[in-house]
PDB file of N, CA, C and O in Angstrom:
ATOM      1  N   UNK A   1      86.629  90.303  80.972  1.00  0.00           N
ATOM      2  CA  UNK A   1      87.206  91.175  81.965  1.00  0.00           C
ATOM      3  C   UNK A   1      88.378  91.925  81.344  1.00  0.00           C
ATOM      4  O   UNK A   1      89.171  91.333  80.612  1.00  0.00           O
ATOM      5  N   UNK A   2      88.505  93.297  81.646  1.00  0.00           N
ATOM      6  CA  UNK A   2      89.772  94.269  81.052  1.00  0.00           C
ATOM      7  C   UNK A   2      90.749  93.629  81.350  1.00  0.00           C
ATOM      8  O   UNK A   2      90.616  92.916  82.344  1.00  0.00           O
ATOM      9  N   UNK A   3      91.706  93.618  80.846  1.00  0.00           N
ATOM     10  CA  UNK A   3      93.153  93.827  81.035  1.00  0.00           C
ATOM     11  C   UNK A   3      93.811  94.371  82.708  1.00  0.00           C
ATOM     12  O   UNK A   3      93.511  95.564  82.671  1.00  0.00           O
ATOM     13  N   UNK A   4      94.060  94.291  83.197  1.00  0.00           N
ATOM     14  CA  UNK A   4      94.867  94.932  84.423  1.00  0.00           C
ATOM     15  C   UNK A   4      96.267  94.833  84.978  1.00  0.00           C
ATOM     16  O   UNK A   4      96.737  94.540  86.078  1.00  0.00           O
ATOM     17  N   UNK A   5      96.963  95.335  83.317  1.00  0.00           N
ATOM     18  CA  UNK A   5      98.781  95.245  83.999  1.00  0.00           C
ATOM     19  C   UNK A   5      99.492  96.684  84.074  1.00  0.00           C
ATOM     20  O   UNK A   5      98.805  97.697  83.939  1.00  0.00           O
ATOM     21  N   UNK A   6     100.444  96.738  84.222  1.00  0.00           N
ATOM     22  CA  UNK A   6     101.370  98.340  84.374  1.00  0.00           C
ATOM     23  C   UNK A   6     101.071  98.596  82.708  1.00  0.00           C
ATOM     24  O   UNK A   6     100.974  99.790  82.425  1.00  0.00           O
ATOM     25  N   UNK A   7     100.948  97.861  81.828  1.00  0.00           N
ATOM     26  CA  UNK A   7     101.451  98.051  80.744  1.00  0.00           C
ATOM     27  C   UNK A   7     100.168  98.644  79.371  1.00  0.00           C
ATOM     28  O   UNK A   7     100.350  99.187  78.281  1.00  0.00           O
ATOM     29  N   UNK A   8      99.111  98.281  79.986  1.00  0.00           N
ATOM     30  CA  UNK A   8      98.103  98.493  79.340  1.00  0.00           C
ATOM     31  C   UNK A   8      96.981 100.173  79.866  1.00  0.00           C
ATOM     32  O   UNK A   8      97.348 100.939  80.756  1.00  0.00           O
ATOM     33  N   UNK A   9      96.126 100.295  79.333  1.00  0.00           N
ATOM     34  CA  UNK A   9      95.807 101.579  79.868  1.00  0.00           C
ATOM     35  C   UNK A   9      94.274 101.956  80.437  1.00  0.00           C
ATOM     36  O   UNK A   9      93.196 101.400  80.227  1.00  0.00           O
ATOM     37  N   UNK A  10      94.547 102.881  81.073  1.00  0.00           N
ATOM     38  CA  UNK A  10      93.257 102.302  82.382  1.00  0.00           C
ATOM     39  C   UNK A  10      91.923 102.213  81.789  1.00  0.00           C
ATOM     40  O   UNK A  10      91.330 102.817  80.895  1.00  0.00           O
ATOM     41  N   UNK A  11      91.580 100.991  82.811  1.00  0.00           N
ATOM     42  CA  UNK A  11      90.180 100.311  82.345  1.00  0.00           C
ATOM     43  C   UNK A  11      89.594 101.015  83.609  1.00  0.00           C
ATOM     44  O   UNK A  11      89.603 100.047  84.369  1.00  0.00           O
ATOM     45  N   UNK A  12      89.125 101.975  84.297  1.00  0.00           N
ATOM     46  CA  UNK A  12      88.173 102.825  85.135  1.00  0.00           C
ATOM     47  C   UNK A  12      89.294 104.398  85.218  1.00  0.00           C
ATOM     48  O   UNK A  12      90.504 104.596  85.331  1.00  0.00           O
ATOM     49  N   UNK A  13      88.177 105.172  85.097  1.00  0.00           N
ATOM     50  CA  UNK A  13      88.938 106.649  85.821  1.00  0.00           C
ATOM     51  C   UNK A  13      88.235 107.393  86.869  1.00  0.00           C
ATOM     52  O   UNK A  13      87.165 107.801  86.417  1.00  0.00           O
ATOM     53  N   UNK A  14      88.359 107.627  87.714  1.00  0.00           N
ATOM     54  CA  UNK A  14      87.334 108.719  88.709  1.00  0.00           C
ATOM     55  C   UNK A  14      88.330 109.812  88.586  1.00  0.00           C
ATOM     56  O   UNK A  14      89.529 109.793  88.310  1.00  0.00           O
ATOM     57  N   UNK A  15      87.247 111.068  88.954  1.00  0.00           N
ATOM     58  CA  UNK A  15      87.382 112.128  89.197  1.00  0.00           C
ATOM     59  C   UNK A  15      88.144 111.825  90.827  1.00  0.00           C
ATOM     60  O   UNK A  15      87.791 110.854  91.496  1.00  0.00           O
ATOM     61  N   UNK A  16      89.297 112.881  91.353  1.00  0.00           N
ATOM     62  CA  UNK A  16      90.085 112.944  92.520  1.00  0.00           C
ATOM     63  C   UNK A  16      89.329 114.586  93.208  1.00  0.00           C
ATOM     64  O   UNK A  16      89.242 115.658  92.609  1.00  0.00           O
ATOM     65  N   UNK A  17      89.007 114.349  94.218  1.00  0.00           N
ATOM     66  CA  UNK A  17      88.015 115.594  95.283  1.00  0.00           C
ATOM     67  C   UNK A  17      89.299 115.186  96.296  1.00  0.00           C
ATOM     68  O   UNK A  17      89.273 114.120  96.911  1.00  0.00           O
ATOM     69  N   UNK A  18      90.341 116.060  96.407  1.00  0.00           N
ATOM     70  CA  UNK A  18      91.911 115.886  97.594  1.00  0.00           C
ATOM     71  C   UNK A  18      91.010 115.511  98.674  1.00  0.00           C
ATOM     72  O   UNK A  18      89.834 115.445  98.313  1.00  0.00           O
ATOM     73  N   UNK A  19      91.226 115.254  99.866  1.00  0.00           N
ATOM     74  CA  UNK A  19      91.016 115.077 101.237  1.00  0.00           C
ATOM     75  C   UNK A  19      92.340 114.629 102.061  1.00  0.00           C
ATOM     76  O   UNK A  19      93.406 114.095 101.754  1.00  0.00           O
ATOM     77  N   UNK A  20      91.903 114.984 102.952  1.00  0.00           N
ATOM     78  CA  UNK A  20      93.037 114.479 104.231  1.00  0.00           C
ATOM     79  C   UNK A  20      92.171 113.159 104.850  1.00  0.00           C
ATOM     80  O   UNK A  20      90.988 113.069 105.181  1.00  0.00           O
ATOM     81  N   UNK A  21      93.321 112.135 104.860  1.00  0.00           N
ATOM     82  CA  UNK A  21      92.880 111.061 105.568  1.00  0.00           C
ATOM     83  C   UNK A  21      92.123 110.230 104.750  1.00  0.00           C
ATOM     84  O   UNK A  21      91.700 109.311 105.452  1.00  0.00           O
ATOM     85  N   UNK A  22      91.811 110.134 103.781  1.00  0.00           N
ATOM     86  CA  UNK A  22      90.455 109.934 102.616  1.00  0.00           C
ATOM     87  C   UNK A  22      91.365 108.941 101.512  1.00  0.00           C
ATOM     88  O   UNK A  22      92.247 109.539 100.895  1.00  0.00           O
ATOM     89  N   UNK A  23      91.222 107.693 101.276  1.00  0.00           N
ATOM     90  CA  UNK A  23      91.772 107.151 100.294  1.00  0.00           C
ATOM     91  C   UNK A  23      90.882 107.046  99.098  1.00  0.00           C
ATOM     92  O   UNK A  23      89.653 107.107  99.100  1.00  0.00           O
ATOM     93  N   UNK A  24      91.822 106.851  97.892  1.00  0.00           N
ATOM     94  CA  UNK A  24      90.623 107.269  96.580  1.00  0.00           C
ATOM     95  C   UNK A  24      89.947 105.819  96.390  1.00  0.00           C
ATOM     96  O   UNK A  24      90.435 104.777  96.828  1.00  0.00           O
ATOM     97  N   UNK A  25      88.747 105.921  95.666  1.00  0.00           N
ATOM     98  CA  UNK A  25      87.523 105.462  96.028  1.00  0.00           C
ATOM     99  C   UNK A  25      88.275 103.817  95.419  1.00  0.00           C
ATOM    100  O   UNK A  25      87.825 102.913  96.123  1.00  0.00           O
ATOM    101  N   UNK A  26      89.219 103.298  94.376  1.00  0.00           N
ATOM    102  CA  UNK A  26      89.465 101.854  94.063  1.00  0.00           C
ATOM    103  C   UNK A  26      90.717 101.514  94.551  1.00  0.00           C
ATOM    104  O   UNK A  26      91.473 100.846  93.845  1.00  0.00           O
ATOM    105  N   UNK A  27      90.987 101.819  95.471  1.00  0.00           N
ATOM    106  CA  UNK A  27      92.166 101.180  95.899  1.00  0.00           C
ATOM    107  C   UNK A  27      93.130 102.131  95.503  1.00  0.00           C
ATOM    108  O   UNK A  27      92.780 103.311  95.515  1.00  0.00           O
ATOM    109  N   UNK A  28      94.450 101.798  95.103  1.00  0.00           N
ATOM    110  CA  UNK A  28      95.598 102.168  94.005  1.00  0.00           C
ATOM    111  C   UNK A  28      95.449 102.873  92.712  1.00  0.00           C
ATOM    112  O   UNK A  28      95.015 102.144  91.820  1.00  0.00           O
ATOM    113  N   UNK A  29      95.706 104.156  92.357  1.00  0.00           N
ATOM    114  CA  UNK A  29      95.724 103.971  90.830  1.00  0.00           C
ATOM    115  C   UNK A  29      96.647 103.904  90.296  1.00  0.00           C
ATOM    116  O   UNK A  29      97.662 103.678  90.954  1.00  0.00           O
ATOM    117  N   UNK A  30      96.705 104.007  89.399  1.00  0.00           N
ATOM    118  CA  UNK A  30      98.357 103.292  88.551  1.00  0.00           C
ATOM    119  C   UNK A  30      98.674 104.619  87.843  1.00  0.00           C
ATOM    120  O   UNK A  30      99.794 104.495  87.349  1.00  0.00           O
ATOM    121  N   UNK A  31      98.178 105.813  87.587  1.00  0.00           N
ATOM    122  CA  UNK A  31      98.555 106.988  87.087  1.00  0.00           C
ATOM    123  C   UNK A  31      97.508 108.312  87.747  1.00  0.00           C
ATOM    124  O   UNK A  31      96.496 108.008  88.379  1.00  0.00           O
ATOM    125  N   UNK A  32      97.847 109.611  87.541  1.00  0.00           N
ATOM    126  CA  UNK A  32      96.671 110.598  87.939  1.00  0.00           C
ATOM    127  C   UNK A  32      96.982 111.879  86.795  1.00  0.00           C
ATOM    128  O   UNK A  32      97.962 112.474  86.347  1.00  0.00           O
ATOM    129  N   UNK A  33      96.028 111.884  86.696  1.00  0.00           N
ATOM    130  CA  UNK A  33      95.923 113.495  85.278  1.00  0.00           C
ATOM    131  C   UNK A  33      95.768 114.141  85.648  1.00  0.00           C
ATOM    132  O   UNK A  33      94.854 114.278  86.461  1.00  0.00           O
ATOM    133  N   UNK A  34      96.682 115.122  85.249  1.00  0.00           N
ATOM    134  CA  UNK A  34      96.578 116.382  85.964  1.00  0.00           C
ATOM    135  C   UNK A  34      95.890 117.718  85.101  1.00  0.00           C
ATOM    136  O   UNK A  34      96.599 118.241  84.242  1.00  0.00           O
ATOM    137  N   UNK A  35      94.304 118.337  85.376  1.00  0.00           N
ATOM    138  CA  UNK A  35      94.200 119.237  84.434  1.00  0.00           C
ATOM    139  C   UNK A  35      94.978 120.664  84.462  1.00  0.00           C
ATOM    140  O   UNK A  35      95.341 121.224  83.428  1.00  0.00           O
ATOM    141  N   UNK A  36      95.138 121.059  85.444  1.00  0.00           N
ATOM    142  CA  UNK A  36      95.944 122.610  85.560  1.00  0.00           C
ATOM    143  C   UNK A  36      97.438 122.408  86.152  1.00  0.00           C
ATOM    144  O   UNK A  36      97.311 121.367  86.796  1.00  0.00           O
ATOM    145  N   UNK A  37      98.256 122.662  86.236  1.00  0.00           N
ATOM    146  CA  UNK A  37      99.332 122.276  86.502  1.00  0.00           C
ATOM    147  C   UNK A  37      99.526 122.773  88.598  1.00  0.00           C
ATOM    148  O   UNK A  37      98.738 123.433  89.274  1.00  0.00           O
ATOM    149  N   UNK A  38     100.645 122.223  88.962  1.00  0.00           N
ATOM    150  CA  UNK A  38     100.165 122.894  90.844  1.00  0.00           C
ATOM    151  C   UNK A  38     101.110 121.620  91.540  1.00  0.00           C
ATOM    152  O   UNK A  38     101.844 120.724  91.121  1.00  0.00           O
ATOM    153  N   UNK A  39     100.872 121.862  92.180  1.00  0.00           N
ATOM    154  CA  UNK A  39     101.387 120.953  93.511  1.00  0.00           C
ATOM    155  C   UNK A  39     100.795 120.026  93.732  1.00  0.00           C
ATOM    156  O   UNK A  39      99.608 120.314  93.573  1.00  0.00           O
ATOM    157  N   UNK A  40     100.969 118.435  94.191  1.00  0.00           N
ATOM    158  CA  UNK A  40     100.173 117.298  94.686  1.00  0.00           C
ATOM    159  C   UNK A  40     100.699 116.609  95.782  1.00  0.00           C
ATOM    160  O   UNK A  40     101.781 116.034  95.666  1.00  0.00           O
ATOM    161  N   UNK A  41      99.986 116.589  96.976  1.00  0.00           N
ATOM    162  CA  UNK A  41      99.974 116.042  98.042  1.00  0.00           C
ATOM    163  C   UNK A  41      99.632 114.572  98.338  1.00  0.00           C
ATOM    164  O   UNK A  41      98.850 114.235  99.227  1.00  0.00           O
ATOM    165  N   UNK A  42     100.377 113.601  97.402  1.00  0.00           N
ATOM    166  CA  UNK A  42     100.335 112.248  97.648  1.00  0.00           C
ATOM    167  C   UNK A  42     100.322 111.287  98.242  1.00  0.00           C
ATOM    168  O   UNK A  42     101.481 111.131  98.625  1.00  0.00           O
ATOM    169  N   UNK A  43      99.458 110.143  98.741  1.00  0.00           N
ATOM    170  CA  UNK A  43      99.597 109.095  99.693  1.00  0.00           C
ATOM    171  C   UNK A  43     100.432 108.192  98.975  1.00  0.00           C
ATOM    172  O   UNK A  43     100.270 108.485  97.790  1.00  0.00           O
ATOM    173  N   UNK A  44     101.123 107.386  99.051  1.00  0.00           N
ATOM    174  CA  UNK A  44     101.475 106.231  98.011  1.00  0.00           C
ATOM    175  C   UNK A  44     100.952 105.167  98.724  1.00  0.00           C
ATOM    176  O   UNK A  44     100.668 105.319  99.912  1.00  0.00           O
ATOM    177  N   UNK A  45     100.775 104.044  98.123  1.00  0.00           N
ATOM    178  CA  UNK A  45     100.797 102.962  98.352  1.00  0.00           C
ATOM    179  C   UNK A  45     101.507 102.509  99.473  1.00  0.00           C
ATOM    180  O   UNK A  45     101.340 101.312  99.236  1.00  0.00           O
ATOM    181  N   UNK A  46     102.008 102.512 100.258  1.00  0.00           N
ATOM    182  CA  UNK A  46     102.889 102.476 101.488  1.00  0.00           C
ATOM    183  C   UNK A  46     102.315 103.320 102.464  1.00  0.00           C
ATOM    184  O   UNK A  46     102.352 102.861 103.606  1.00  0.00           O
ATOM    185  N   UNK A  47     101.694 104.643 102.295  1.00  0.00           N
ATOM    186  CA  UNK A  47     101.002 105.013 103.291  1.00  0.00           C
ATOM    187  C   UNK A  47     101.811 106.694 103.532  1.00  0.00           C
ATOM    188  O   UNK A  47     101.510 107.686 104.196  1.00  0.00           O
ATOM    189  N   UNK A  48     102.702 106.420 102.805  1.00  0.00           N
ATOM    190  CA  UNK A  48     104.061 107.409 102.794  1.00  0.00           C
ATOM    191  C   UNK A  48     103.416 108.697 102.073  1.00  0.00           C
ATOM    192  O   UNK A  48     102.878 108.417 101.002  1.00  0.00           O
ATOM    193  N   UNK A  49     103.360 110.165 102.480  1.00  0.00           N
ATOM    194  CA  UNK A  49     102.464 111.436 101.891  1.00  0.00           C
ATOM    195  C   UNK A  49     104.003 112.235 101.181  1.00  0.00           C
ATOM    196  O   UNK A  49     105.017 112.369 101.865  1.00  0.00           O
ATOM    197  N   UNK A  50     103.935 112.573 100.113  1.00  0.00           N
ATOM    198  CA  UNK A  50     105.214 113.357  99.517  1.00  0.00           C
ATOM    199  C   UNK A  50     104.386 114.192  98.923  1.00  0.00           C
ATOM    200  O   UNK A  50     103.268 113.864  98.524  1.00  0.00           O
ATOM    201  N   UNK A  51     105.034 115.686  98.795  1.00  0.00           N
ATOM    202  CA  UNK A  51     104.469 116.662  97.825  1.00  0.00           C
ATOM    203  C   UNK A  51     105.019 116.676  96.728  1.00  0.00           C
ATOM    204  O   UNK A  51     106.243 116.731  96.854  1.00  0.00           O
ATOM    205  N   UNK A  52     104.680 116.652  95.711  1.00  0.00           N
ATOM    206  CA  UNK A  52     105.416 116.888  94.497  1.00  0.00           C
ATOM    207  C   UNK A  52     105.147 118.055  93.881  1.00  0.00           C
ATOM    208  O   UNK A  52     104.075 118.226  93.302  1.00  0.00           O
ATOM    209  N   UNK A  53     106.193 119.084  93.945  1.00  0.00           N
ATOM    210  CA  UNK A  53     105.709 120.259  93.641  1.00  0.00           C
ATOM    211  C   UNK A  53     106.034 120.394  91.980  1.00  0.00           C
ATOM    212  O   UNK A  53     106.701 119.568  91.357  1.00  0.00           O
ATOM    213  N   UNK A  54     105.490 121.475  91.462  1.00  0.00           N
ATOM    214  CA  UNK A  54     105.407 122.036  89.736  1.00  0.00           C
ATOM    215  C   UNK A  54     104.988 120.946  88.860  1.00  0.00           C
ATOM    216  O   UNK A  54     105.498 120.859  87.743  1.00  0.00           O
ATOM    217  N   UNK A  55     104.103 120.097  89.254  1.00  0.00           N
ATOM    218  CA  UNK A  55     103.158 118.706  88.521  1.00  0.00           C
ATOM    219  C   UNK A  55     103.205 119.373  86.871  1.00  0.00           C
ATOM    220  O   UNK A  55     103.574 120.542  86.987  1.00  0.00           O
ATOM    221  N   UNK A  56     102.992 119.076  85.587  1.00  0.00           N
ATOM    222  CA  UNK A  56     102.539 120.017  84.787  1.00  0.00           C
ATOM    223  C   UNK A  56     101.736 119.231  84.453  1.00  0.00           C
ATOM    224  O   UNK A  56     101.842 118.035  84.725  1.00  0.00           O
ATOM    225  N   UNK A  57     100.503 119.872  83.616  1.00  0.00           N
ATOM    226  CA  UNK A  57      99.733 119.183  83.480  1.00  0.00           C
ATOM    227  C   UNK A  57      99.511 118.271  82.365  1.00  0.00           C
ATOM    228  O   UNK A  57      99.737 118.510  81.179  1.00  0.00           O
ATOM    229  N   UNK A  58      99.113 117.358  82.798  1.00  0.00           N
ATOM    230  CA  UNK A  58      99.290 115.837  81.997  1.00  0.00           C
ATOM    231  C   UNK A  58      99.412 114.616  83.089  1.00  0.00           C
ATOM    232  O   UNK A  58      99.127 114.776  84.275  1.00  0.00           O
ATOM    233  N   UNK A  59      99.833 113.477  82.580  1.00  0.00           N
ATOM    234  CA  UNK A  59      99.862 112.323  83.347  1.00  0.00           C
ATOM    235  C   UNK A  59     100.914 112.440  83.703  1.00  0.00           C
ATOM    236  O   UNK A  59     102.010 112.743  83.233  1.00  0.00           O
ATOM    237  N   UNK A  60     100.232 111.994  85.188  1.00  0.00           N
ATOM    238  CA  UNK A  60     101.733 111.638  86.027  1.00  0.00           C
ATOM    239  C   UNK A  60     101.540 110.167  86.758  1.00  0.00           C
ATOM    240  O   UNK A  60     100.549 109.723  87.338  1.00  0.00           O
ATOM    241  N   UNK A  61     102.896 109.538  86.516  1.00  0.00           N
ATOM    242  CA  UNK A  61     102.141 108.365  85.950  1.00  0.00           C
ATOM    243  C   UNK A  61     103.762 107.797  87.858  1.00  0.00           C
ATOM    244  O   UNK A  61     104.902 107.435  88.149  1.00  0.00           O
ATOM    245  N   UNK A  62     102.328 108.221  88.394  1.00  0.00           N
ATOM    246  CA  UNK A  62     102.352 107.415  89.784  1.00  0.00           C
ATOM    247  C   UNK A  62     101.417 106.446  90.616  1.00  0.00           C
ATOM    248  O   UNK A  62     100.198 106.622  90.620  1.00  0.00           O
ATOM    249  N   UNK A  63     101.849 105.711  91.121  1.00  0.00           N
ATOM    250  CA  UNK A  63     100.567 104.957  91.730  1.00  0.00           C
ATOM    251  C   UNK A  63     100.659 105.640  93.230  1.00  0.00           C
ATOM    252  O   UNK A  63     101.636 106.048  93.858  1.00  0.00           O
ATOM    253  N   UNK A  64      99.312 105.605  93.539  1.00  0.00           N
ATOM    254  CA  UNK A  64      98.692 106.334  94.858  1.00  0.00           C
ATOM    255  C   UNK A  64      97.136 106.018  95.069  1.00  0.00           C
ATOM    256  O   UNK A  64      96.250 105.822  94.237  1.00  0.00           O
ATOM    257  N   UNK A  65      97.104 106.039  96.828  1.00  0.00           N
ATOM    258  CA  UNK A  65      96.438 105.348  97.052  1.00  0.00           C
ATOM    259  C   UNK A  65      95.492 106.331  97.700  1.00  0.00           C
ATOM    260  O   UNK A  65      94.489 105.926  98.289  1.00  0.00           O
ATOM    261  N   UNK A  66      95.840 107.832  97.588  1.00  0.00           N
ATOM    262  CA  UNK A  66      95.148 109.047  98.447  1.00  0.00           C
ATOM    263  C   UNK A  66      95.943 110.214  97.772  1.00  0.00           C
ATOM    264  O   UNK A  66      97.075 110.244  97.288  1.00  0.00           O
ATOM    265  N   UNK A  67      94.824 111.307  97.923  1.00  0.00           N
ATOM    266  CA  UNK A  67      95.598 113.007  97.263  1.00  0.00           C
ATOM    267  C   UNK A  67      95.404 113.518  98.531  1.00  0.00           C
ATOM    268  O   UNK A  67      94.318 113.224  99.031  1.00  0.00           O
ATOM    269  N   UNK A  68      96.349 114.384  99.370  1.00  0.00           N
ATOM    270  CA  UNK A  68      95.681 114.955 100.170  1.00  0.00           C
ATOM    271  C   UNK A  68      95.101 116.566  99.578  1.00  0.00           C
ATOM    272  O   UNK A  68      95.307 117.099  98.487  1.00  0.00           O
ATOM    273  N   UNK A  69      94.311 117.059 100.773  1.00  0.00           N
ATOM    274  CA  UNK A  69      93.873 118.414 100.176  1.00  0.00           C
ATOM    275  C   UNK A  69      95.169 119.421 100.956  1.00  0.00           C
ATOM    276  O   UNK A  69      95.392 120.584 100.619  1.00  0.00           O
ATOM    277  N   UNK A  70      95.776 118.827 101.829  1.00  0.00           N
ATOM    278  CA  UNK A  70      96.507 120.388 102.201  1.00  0.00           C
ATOM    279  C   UNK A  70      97.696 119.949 101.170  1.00  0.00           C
ATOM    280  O   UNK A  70      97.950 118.752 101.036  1.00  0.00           O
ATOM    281  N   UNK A  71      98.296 120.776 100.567  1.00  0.00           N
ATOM    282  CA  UNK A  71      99.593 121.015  99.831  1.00  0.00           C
ATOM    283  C   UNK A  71      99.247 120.399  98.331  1.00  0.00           C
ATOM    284  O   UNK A  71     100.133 120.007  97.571  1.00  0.00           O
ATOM    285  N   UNK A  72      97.776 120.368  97.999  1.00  0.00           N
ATOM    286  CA  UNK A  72      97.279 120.479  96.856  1.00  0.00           C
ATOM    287  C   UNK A  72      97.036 121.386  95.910  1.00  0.00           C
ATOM    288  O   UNK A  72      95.831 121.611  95.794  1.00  0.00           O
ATOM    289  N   UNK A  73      97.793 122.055  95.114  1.00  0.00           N
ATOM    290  CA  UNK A  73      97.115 123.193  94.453  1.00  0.00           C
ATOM    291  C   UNK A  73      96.947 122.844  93.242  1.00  0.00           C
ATOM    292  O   UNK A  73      96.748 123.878  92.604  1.00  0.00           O
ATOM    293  N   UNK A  74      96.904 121.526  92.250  1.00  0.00           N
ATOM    294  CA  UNK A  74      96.587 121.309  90.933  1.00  0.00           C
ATOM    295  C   UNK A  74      95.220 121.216  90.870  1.00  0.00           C
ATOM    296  O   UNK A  74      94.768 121.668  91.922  1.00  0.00           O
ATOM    297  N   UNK A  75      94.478 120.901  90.245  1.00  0.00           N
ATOM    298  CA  UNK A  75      93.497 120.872  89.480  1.00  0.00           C
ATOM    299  C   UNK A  75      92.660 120.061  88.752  1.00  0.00           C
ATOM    300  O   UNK A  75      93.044 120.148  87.585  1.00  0.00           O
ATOM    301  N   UNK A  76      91.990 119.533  88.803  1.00  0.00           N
ATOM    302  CA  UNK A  76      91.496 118.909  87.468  1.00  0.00           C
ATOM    303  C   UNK A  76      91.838 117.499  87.344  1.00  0.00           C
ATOM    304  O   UNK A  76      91.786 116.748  86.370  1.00  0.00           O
ATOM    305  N   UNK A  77      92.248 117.282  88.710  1.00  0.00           N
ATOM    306  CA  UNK A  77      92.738 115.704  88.663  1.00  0.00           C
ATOM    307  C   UNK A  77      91.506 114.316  88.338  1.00  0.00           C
ATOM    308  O   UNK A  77      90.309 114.199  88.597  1.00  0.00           O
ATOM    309  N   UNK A  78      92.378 113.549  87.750  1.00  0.00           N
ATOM    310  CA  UNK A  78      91.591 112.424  87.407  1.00  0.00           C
ATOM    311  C   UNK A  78      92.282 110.989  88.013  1.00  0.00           C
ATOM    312  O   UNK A  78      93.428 110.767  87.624  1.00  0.00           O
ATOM    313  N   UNK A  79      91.807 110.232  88.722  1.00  0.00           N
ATOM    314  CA  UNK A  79      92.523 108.707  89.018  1.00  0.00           C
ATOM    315  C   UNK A  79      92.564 107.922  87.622  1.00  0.00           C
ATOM    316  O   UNK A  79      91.486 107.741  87.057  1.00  0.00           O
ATOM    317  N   UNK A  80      93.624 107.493  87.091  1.00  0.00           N
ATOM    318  CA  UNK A  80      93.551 106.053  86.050  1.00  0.00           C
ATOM    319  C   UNK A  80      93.929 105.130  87.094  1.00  0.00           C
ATOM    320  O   UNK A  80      94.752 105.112  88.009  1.00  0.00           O
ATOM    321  N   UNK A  81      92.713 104.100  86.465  1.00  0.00           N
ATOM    322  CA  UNK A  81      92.678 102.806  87.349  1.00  0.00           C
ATOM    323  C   UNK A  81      93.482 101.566  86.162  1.00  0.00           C
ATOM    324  O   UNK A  81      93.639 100.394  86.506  1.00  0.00           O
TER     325      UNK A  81
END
């Protein structure tokens, strides 16, 4: 069985399709990649939605448990599990 700590690096990735109301398909991920740079409409883990605006693209190395689609404008996102 993989590894599964903060410290090691993700053992699953899915592709992120934003939705409202819609949590991503494994639970939590522990980071999200960003391919185009934009805005992200985050659930966290708590349930709590924050936008984080001017994302650039690369890892952003938050855990979240949902993207929403309104106040989404990045791109190319990926879940690390």
């Amino acid at each position: 069985m993989a590894l599964q700590t903060s410290t090691h690096s993700a053992g699953a990735i899915r592709a992120i399709t934003p939705a409202d109301a819609t949590d991503l398909p494994l639970q939590g991920c522990r980071a999200i990649h960003v391919g185009v740079a934009g805005n992200i409409s985050i659930v966290d883990l708590g349930g709590i939605t924050t936008v984080i605006t001017d994302v650039a693209a690369g890892i952003l190395p938050v855990q979240a448990k949902g993207v929403n689609a309104t106040g989404t404008t990045a791109t190319g996102l990926i879940a690390l599990y």
